[in-house]
C-alpha positions in Angstrom: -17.8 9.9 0.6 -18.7 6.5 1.4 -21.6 5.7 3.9 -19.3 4.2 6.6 -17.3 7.4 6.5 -16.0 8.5 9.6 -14.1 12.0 9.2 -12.2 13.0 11.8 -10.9 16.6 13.3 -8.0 18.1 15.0 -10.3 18.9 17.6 -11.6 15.0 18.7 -7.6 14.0 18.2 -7.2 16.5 21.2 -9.5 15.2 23.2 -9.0 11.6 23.2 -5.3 12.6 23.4 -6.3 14.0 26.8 -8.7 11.7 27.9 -6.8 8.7 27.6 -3.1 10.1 27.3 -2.4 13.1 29.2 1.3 13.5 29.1 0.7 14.5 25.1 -2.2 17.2 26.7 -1.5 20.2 24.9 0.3 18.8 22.4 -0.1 20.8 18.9 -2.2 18.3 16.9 -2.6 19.4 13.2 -3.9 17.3 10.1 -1.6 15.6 7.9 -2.3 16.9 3.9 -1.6 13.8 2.3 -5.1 12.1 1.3 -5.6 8.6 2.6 -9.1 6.4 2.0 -9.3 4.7 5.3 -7.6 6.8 8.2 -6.9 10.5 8.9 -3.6 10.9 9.9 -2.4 13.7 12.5 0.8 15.3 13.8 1.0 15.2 17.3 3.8 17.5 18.5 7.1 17.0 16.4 7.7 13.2 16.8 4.5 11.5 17.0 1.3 10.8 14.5 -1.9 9.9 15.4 -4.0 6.7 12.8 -7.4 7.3 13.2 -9.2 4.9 11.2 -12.1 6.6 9.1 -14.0 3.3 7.8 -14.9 0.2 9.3 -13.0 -2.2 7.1 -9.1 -0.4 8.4 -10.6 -0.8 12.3 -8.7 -3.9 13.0 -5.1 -2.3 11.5 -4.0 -0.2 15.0 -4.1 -4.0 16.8 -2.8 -5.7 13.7 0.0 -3.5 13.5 0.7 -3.6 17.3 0.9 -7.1 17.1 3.1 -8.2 13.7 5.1 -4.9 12.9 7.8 -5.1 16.0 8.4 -8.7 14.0 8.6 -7.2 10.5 10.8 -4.1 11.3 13.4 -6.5 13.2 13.9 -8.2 9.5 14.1 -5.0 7.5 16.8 -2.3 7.5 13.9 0.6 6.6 11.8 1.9 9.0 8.4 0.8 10.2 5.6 2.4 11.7 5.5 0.2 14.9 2.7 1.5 17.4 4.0 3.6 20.8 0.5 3.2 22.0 -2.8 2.2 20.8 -6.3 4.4 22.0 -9.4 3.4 22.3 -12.9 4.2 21.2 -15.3 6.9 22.7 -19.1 7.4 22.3 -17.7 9.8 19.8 -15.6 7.9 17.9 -15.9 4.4 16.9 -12.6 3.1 16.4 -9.6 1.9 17.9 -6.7 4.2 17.1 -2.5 4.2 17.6 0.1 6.5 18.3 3.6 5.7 15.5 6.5 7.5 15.0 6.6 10.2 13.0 8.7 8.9 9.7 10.5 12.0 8.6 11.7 11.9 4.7 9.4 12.6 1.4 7.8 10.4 -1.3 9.5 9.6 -4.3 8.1 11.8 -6.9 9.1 14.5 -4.6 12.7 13.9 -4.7 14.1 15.9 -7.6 17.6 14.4 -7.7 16.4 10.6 -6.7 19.2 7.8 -8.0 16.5 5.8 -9.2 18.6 2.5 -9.6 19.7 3.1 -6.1 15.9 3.4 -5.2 15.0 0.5 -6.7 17.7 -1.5 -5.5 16.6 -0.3 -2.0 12.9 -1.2 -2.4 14.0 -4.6 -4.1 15.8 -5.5 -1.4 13.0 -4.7 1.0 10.6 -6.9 -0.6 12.9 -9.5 -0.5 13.9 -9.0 3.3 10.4 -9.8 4.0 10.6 -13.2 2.1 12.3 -14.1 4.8 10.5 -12.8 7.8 9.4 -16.3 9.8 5.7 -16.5 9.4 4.5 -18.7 11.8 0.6 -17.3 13.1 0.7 -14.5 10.8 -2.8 -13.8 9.2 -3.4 -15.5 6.3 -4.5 -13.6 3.0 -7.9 -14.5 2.5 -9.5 -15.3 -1.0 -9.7 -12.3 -2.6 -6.9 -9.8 -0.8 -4.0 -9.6 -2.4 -1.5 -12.2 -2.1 -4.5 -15.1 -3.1 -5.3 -16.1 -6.4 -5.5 -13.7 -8.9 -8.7 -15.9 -10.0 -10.9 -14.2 -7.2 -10.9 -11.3 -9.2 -12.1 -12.7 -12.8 -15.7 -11.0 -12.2 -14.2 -7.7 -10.9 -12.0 -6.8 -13.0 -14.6 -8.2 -16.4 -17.2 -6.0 -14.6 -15.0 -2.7 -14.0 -13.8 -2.9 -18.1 -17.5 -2.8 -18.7 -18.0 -0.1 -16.3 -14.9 2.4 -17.4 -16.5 2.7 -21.0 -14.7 4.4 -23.2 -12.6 5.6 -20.5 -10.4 2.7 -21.3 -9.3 0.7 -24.3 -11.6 -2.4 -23.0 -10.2 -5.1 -25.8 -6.4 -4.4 -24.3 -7.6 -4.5 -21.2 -8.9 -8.0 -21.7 -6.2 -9.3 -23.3 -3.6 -7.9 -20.6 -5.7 -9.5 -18.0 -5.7 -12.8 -20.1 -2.2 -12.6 -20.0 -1.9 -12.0 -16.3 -4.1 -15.2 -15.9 -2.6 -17.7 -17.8 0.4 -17.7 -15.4 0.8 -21.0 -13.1 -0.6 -20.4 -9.6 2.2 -19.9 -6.9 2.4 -23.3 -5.0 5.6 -22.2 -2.7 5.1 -21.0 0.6 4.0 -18.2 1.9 5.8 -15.1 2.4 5.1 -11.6 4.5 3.8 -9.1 2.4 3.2 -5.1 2.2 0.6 -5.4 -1.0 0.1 -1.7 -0.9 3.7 -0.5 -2.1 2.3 2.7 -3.8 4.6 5.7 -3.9 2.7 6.9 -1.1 3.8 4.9 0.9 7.7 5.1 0.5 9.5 7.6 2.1 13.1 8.8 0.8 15.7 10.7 2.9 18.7 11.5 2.6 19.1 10.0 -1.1 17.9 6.2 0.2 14.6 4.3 0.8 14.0 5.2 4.8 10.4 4.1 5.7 7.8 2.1 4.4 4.4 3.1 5.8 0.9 2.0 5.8 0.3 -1.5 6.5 -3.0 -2.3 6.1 -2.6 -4.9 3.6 -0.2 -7.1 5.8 -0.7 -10.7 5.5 0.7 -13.9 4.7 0.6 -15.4 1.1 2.3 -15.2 -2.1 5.0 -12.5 -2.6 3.7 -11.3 -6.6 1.8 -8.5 -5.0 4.5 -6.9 -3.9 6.3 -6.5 -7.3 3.6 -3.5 -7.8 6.4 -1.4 -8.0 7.7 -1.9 -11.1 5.1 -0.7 -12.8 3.6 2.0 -10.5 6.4 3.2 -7.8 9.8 3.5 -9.9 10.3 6.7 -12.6 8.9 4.5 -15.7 11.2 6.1 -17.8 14.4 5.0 -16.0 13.9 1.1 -17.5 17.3 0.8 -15.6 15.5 1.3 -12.3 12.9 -1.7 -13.4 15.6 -3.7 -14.3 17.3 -3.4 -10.8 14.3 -3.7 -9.1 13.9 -7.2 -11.0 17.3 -8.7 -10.7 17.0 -8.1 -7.2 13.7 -9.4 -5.9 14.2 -12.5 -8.8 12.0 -14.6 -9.4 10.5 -16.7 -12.2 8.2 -15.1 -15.4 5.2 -16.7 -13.6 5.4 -14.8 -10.6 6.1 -11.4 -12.6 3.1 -12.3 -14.4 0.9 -12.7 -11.4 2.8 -9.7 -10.0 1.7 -8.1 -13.1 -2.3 -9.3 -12.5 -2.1 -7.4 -9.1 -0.9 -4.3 -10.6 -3.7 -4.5 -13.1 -6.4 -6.0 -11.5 -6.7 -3.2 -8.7 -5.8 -0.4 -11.6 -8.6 -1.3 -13.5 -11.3 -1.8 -10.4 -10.1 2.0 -9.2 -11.0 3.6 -12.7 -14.6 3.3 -12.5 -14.6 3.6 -8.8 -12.7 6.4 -7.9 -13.8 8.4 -11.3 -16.2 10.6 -9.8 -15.2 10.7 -5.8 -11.0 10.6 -6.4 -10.4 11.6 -9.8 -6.7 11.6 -9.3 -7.2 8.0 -7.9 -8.9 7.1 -11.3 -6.1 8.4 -13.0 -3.8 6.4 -11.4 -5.5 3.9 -12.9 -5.6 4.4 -16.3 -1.6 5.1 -15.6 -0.6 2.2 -14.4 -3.0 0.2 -16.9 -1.1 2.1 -20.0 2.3 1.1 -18.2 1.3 -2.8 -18.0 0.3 -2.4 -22.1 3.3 -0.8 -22.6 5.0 -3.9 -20.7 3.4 -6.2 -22.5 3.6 -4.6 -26.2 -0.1 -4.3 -26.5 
């Protein structure tokens, strides 16, 4: 648990709920089970969820969200968590909280007859939907976050290969990285990004892309983050889904190589991170590192 862990219960939901929006009084409020590191989610009723941010860092998000997402789902033909209403903090709770729509559908690795081309053509298309979004005001990415350079994260990622061990093949490692760093920096303009396209948060129903949750990473800078993807969110063995996913978004072999970086760079700072407290986190990891060696023939 980290030490700016707030947890939160059912229980507190309710009461705040009541305190500071009494028509959903007596609503059922139960947890959702899907694991998150910086807010505990909650059903409330049928049609609503409540965001309660858990750590410091994911306080600003119910505002930021409030503020951008009506913008961003105007541009995109999937669904967005836009905030019905945002809550306040208590002396027993410290954080500024939001009401979203419950986004019915499931992730993608729970789909058992997925089209994966047509998934991928659907996520593509997303990603390049939001290209497009104007982003005048929008909150820069800031030197380090994804969607800067890729060379803010040099010393990381050099200091989690040390850390993983044996855990990892370090001397791949180093030379994917390398690899990923010898790409041109991006010089366009900025672009609206997710930068957190995990399959965790994509929803499918009814055979097609529907939602695309979580936006904590929302920002303006360059697009490569958002090619994550390809080589964590689409079946790996369907290379015809990759290949969609590609030709749609486009883009030259110095973006997918930056795009590559952010895949790695956050895979290889999980694994020693999350070894102990979210093994399955670690794991992730060391998956999505094989993938990019795979990529790369190394």
């Amino acid at each position: 648990m980290h030490a700016d862990d707030h947890p939160v219960t059912a229980d507190q939901v309710a009461r705040l709920l009541a305190q500071q929006f009494p028509e959903h009084t007596g609503a059922p409020v139960r947890p959702v089970e899907e694991f998150g590191t910086d807010h505990c989610l909650f059903r409330v009723g049928e049609h609503l969820v409540a965001r309660m941010p858990r750590v410091s860092w994911a306080a600003e998000q119910a505002q930021r969200d409030a503020t951008w997402l009506p913008l961003i789902a105007r541009h995109l033909d999937v669904a967005v968590p836009v905030p019905l209403a945002l809550g306040e903090p208590d002396a027993e709770y410290p954080f500024a909280w939001s009401l979203v729509p419950w986004m019915p559908g499931s992730t993608p690795d729970r789909v058992s007859d997925l089209d994966a081309v047509r998934f991928a053509q659907d996520l593509g298309r997303t990603v390049v939907a939001l290209r497009d979004v104007p982003t005048d005001g929008g909150p820069a990415k800031q030197p380090g976050e994804r969607g800067s350079s890729l060379a803010h994260w040099d010393d990381d990622v050099e200091a989690a290969i040390t850390a993983a061990g044996d855990r990892i093949d370090g001397a791949r490692a180093r030379r994917a990285w390398a690899h990923c760093r010898e790409a041109d920096e991006h010089t366009g303009p900025p672009s609206w990004l997710h930068a957190d396209l995990m399959l965790g948060n994509l929803l499918v129903d009814d055979g097609r892309l529907s939602a695309v949750i979580d936006w904590g990473g929302l920002g303006v800078g360059e697009l490569a983050p958002d090619l994550l993807p390809y080589w964590t969110s689409l079946p790996w063995e369907e290379p015809r889904a990759r290949a969609a996913f590609r030709e749609v978004v486009g883009g030259d072999e110095a973006m997918w190589r930056r795009g590559r970086g952010w895949a790695l760079g956050p895979a290889l700072t999980g694994i020693p991170y999350y070894w102990e407290s979210v093994p399955a986190f670690a794991e992730r990891g060391r998956r999505t590192l094989a993938r990019v060696l795979e990529d790369l023939g190394l």
